[in-house]
C-alpha positions as CSV (number, residue, x, y, z in Angstrom):
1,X,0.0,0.0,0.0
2,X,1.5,3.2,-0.8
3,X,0.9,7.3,-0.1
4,X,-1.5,7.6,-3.2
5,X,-3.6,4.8,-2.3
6,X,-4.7,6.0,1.1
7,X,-4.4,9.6,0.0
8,X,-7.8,9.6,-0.1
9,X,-8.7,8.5,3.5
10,X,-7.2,12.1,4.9
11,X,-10.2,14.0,3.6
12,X,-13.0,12.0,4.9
13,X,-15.9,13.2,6.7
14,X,-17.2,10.4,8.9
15,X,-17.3,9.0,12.5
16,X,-14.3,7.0,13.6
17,X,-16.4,3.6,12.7
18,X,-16.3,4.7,9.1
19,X,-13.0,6.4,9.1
20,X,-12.2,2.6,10.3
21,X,-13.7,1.0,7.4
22,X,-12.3,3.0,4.8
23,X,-8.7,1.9,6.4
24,X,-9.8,-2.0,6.2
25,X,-11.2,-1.3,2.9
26,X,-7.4,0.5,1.5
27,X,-5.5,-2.8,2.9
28,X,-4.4,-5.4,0.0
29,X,-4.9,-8.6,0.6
30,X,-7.2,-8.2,3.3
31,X,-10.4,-9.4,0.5
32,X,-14.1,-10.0,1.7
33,X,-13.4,-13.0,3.1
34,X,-10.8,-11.9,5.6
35,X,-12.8,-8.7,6.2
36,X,-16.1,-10.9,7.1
37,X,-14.0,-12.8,9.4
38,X,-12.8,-9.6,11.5
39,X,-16.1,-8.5,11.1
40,X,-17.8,-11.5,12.4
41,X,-15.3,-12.0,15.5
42,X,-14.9,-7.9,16.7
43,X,-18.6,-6.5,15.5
44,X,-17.7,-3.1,14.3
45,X,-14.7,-1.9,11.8
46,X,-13.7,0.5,14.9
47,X,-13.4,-2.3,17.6
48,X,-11.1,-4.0,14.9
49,X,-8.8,-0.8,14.9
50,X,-8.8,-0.8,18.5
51,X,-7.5,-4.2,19.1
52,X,-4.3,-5.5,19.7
53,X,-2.3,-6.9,17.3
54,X,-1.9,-10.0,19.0
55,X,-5.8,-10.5,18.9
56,X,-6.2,-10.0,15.2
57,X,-3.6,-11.9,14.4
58,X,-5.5,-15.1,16.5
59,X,-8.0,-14.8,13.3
60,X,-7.8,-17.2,10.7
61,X,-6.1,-15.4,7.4
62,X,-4.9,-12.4,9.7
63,X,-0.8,-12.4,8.8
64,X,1.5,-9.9,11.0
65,X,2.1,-8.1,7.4
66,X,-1.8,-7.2,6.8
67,X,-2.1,-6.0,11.2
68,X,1.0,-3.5,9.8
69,X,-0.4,-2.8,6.7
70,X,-4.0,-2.1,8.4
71,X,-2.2,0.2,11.8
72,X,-0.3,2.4,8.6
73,X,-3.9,3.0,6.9
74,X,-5.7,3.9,10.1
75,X,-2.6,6.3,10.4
76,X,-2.9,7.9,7.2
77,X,-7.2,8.0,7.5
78,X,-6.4,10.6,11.1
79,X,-4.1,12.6,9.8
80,X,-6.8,15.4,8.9
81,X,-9.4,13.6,10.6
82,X,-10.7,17.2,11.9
83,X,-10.9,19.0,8.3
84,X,-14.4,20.4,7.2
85,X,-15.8,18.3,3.9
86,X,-18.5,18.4,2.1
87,X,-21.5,15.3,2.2
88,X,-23.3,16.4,-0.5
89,X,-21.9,13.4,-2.7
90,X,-23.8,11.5,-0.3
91,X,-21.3,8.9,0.2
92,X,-21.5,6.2,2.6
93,X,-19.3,3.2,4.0
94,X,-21.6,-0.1,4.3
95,X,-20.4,-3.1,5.7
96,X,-21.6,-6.8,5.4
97,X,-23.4,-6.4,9.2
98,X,-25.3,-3.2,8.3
99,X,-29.4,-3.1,8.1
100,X,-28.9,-1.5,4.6
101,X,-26.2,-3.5,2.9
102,X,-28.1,-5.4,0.1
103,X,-30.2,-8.1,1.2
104,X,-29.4,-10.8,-1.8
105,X,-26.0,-9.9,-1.7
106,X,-25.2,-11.5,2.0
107,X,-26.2,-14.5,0.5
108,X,-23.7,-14.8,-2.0
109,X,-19.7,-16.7,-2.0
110,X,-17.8,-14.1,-0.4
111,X,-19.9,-11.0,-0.7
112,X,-18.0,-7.5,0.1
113,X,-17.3,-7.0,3.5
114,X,-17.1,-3.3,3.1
115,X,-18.3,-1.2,-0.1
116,X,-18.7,2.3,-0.7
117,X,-22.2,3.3,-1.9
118,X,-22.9,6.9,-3.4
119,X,-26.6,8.3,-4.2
120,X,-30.1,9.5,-2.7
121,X,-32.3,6.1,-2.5
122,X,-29.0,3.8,-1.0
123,X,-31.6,1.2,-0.1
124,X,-31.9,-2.1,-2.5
125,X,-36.1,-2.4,-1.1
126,X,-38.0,-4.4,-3.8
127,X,-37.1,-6.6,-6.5
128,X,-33.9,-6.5,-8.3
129,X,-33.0,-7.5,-12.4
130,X,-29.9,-7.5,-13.5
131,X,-29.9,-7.0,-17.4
132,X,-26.3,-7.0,-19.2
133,X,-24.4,-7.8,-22.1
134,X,-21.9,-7.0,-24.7
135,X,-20.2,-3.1,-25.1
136,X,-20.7,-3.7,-28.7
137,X,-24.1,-4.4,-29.1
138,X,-26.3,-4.4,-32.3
139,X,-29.0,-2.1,-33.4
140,X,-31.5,-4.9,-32.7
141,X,-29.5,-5.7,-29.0
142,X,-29.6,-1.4,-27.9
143,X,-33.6,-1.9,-29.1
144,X,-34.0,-5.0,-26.7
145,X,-32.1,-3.9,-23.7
146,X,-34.1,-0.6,-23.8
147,X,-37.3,-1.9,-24.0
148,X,-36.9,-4.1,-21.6
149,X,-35.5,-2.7,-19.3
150,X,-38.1,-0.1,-19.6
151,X,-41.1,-2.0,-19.2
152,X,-39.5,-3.9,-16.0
153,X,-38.8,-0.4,-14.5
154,X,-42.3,0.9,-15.3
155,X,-43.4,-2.0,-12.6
156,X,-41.3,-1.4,-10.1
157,X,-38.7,-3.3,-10.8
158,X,-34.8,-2.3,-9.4
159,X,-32.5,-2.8,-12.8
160,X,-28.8,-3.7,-11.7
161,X,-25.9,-3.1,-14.1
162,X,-22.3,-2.4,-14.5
163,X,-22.0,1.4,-16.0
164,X,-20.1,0.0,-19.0
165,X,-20.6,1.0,-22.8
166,X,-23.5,-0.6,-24.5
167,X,-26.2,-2.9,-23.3
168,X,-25.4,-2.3,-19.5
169,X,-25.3,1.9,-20.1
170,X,-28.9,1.7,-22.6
171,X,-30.5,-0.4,-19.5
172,X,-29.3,2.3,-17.1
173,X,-30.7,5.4,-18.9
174,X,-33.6,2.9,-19.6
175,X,-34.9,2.5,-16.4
176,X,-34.5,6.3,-15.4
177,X,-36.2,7.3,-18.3
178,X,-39.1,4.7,-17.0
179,X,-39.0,6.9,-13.9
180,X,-37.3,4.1,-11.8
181,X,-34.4,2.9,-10.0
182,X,-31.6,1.6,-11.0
183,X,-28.0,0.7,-9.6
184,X,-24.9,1.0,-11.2
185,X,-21.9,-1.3,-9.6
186,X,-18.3,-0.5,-10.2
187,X,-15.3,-2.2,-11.3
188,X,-12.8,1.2,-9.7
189,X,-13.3,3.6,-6.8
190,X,-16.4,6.1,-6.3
191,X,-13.3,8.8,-7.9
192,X,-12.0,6.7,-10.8
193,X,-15.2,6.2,-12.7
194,X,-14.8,4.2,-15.4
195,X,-15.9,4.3,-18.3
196,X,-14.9,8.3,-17.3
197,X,-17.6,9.1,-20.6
198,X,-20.4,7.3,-18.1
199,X,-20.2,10.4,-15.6
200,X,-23.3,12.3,-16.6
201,X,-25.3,8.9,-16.6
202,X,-23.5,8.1,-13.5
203,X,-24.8,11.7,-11.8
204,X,-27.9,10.4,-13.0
205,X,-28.2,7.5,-11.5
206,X,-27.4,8.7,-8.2
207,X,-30.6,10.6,-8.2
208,X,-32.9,7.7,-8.2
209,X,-30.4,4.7,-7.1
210,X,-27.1,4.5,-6.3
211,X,-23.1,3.5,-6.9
212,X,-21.9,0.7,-5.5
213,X,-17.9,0.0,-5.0
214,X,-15.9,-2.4,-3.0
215,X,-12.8,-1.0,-4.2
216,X,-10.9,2.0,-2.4
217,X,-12.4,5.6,-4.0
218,X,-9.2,6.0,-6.1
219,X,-8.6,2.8,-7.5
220,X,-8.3,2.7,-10.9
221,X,-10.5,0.2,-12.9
222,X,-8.2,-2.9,-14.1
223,X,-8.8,-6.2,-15.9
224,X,-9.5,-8.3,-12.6
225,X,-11.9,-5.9,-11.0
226,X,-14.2,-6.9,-13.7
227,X,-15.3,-10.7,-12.8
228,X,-15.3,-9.3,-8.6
229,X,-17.9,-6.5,-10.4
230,X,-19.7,-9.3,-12.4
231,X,-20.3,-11.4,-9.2
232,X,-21.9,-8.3,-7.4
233,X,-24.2,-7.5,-10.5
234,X,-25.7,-10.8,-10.2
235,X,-25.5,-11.5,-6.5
236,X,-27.8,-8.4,-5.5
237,X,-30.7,-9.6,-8.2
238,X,-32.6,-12.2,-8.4
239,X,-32.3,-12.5,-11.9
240,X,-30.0,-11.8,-15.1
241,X,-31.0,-11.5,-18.2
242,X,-28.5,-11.3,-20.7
243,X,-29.4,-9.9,-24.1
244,X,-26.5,-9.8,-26.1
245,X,-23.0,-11.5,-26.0
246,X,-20.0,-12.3,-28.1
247,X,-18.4,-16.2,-27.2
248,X,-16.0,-14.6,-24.8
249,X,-17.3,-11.7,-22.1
250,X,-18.0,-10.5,-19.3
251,X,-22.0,-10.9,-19.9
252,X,-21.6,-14.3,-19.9
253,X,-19.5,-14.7,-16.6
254,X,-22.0,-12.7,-14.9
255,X,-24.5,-15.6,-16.2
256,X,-22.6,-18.0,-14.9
257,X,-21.7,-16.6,-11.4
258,X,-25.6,-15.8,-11.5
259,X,-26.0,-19.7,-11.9
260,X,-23.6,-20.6,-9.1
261,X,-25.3,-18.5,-7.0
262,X,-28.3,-20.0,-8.0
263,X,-30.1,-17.4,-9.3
264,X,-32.3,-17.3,-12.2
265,X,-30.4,-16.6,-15.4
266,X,-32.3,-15.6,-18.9
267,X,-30.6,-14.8,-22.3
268,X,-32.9,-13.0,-25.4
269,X,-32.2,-15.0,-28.1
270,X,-30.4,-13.5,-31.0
271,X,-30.5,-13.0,-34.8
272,X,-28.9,-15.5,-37.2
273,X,-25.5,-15.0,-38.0
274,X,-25.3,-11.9,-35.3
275,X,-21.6,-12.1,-33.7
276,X,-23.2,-10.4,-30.8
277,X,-25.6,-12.4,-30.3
278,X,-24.1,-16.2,-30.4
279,X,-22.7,-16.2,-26.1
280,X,-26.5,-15.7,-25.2
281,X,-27.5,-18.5,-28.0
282,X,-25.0,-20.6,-26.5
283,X,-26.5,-19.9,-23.1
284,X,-30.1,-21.0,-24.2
285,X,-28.5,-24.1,-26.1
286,X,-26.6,-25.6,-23.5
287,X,-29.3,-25.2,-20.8
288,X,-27.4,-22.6,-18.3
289,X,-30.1,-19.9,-19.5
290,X,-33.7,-19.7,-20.1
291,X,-35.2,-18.5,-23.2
292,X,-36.7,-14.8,-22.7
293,X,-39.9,-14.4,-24.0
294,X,-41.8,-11.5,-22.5
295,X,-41.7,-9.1,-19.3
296,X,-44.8,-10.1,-18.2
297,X,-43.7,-13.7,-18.3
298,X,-40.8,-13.1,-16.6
299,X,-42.6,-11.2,-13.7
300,X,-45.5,-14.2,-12.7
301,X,-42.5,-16.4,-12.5
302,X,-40.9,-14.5,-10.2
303,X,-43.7,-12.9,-8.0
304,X,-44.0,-15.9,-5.6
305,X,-43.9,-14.9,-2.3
306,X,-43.7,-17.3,0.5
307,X,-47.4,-17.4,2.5
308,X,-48.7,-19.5,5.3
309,X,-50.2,-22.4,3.2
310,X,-46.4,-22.5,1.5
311,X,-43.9,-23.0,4.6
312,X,-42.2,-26.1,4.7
313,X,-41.6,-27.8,7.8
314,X,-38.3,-26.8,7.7
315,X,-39.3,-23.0,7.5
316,X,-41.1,-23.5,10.3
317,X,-39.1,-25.2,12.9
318,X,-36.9,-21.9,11.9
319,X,-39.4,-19.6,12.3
320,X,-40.6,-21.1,15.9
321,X,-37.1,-20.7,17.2
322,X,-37.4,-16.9,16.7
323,X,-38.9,-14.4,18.6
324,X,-39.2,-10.8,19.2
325,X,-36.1,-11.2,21.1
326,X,-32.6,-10.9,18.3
327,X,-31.2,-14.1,18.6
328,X,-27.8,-14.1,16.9
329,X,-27.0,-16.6,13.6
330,X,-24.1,-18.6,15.1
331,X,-26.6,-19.6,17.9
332,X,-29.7,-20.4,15.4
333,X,-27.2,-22.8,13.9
334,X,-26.1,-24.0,17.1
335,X,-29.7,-24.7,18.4
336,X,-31.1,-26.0,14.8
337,X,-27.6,-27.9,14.2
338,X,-27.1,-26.1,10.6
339,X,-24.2,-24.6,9.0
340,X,-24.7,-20.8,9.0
341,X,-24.5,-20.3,4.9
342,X,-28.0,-22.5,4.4
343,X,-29.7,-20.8,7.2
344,X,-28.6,-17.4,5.8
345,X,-30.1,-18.5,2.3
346,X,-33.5,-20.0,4.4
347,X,-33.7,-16.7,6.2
348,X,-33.6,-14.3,3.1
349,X,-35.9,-16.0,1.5
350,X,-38.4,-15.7,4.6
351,X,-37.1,-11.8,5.1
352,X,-38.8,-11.9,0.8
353,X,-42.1,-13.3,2.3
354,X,-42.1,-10.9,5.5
355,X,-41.6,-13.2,8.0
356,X,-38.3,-12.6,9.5
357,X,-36.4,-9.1,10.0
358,X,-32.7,-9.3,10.2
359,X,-30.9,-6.6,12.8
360,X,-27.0,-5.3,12.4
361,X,-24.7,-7.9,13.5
362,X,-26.8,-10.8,12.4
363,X,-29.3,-11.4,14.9
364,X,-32.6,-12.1,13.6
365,X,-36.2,-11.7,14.7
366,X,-39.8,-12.7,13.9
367,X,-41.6,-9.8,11.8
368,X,-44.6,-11.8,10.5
369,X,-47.3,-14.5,12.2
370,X,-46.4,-18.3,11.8
């Protein structure tokens, strides 16, 4: 880590918790993973500052090199801790244990620990699509990815993409032109917006959604941000639709992490002897996609909401060992004799049907009759 990494961190306008984070965040090597971990055994970015080496080093993944590297970040963030800033960029510091960090996204392999998220409406409530695909779309691929994402915004629906040239920038402007929301994540930092070109879109979208990073503000985009990008795309929705992709790209990695996340993945199919349109052909031939066929389609299958009648027994031995009282993950597991990762994924999907409400720090309580 050198001076122009954490240059950044001696302008920033928070509390001492989010000066914290924003050191974490600036550490290489430290990854979601290791981050989740601290996270998970000190409950707050601050606490993890304020403990002795000794103690972080006792966590799994925690080297003597990354406790150095995270004491000269925290150094750097106070230099000018007391400096007047402005917050009308609306910038804030989420990490995995906070009320607002996306909901789908917990769920995921490895989700950000820490991200920074820019805009007016930094709350992912209702129902998330992804819709990518190539930066060199046809005429025929801008005219799908518009319409569609139009119509979907039109009903309420969230429309998740990556900011870049081409189908992911006309499903953007799409969806604010529908009068909805729409979230743009990042492959570089909340200062090093990339594609550069995308910043009256991005302005745009900041309006109605949000930015989402999990890399340091000035971090400039490079080649392996993209996949960790891709894997946020379609781990905050419950759904990707593709619409146009060459053989090799990025549209059809975020498919793919899509499918081992086991969301829903959809391609449009494509014209004959289209270029751009043979990865989402593929898709639908070898079975990892389903063929798109309308909006409204698309929409019954995915309105189903858990209800009384449709709780498994399993749902409901869950559900009875919650009260109004937070009980904490690691002891649901403990009590129910689960791993943690398949009751997270049990629990979202009964947070969907309004039955559970989940608190900071993973505790969880009943928000719905059984």
């Amino acid at each position: 880590m050198d001076r122009e990494d954490t240059r950044v961190l001696e302008h920033l306008p928070f509390s001492e918790e989010q000066r914290a984070r924003a050191a974490i965040l600036s550490v290489e090597g430290m990854g979601p993973i290791r981050t989740v971990r601290l996270l998970d055994r000190f409950g707050s970015a601050s606490i993890i500052i304020e403990s002795k080496d000794e103690e972080l080093i006792a966590v799994d993944g925690i080297s003597p090199e990354l406790v150095q590297n995270l004491r000269k970040a925290w150094s750097f963030s106070g230099m000018e801790k007391n400096r007047a800033s402005d917050r009308s960029e609306r910038r804030i510091l989420l990490t995995i244990n906070d009320a607002d960090y996306p909901q789908m996204l917990r769920s995921i392999y490895a989700p950000p620990a820490i991200a920074w998220v820019q805009g007016e409406n930094t709350r992912t409530s209702g129902r998330c699509i992804a819709i990518v695909g190539t930066r060199r779309p046809s005429a025929y691929g801008k005219s799908i990815a518009y319409s569609l994402a139009y119509e979907l915004a039109s009903n309420g629906i969230t429309i998740v993409s990556g900011l870049a040239y081409g189908i992911d920038s006309v499903a953007h402007q799409a969806s604010l032109d529908a009068g909805g929301k729409t979230i743009a994540i990042l492959g570089s930092g909340l200062n090093r917006l990339y594609p550069a070109y995308h910043r009256r879109l991005a302005d745009k979208i900041c309006v109605r959604g949000f930015l989402f990073s999990e890399f340091p503000l000035d971090m400039t985009a490079k080649p392996g941000h993209f996949p960790r990008r891709n894997r946020i795309i379609s781990g905050m929705s419950e759904a990707t639709i593709v619409v146009e992709a060459y053989e090799k790209g990025g549209a059809l990695l975020t498919a793919r992490m899509a499918l081992d996340q086991n969301r829903e993945v959809y391609a449009v199919p494509g014209q004959l002897g289209n270029p751009a349109a043979e990865g989402t052909n593929h898709l639908i031939q070898n079975g990892e996609a389903q063929l798109f066929t309308s909006v409204s389609d698309l929409i019954e299958e995915l309105q189903m909401e858990p209800d009384e009648t449709q709780l498994s027994a399993t749902d409901l031995t869950l559900l009875q060992s919650l009260s109004v009282t937070p009980t904490h993950i690691d002891d649901l597991a403990d009590h129910l004799c689960e791993s943690t990762s398949q009751l997270l994924i049990q629990l979202l999907r009964l947070e969907c049907g309004g039955k559970v409400r989940q608190l900071p720090g993973k505790y969880f309580v009943q928000s719905g009759s059984i």
